[in-house]
C-alpha positions as CSV (number, residue, x, y, z in Angstrom):
1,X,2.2,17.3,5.2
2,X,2.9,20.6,5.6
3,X,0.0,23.7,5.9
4,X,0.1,26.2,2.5
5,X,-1.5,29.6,3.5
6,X,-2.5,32.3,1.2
7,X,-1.0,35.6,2.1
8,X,-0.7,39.3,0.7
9,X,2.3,40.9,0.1
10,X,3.2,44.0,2.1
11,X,6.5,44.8,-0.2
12,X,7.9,43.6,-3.2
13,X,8.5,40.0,-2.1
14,X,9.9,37.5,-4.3
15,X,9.3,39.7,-7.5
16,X,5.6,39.8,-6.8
17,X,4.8,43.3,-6.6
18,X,3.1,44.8,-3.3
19,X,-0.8,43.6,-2.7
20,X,-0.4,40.1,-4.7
21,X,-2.2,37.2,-3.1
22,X,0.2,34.1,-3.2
23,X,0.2,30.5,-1.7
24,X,3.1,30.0,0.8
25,X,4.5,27.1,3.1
26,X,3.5,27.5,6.7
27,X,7.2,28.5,7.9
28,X,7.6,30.6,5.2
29,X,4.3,32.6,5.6
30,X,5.0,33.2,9.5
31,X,8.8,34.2,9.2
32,X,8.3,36.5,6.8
33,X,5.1,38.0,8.5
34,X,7.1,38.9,11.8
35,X,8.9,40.6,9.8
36,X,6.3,42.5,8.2
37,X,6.6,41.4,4.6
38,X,3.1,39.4,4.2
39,X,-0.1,39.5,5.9
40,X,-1.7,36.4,6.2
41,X,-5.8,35.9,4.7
42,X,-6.2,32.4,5.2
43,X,-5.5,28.8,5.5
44,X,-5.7,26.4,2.4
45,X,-7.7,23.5,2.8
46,X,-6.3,20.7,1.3
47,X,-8.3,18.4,-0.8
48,X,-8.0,14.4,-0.9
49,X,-6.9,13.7,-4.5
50,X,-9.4,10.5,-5.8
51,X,-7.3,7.6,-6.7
52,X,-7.6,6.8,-10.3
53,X,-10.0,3.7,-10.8
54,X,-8.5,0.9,-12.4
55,X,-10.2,-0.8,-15.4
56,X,-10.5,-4.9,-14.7
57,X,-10.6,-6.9,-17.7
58,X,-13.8,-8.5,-18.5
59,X,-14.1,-12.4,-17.3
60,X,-13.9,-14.8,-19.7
61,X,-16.6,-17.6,-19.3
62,X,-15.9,-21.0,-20.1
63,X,-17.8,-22.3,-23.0
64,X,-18.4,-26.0,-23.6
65,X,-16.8,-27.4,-26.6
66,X,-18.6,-30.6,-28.5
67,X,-16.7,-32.6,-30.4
68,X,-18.7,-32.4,-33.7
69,X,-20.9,-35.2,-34.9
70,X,-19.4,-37.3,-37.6
């Protein structure tokens, strides 16, 4: 998985006017900072998304059946 990095815009990048905090792809973030572009803050951490619990059905217990008394 790739790295995402927040970064601030130096210029108009990507019709985000100049000073604009955005998320970017690793290679993105450090091509366009050689050139000057962005400036990057920080690394986003990435969280572990929980994996949705599934519901089991109840157990059914056996129940005894009598044959009714005639």
């Amino acid at each position: 998985m790739s790295k995402k990095y927040k970064v601030k815009t130096a210029a108009v990048f990507n019709g985000q006017p100049v000073g604009s905090i955005i998320e970017l792809d690793e290679a993105t973030a450090k091509k366009y900072e050689a050139l000057k572009y962005l400036e990057i803050i920080e690394e986003v951490k990435q969280t572990k998304q929980a994996k949705p619990k599934t519901k089991s059905k109840p157990k059914k217990t056996a129940t005894a059946k009598t044959k009714k008394d005639e």
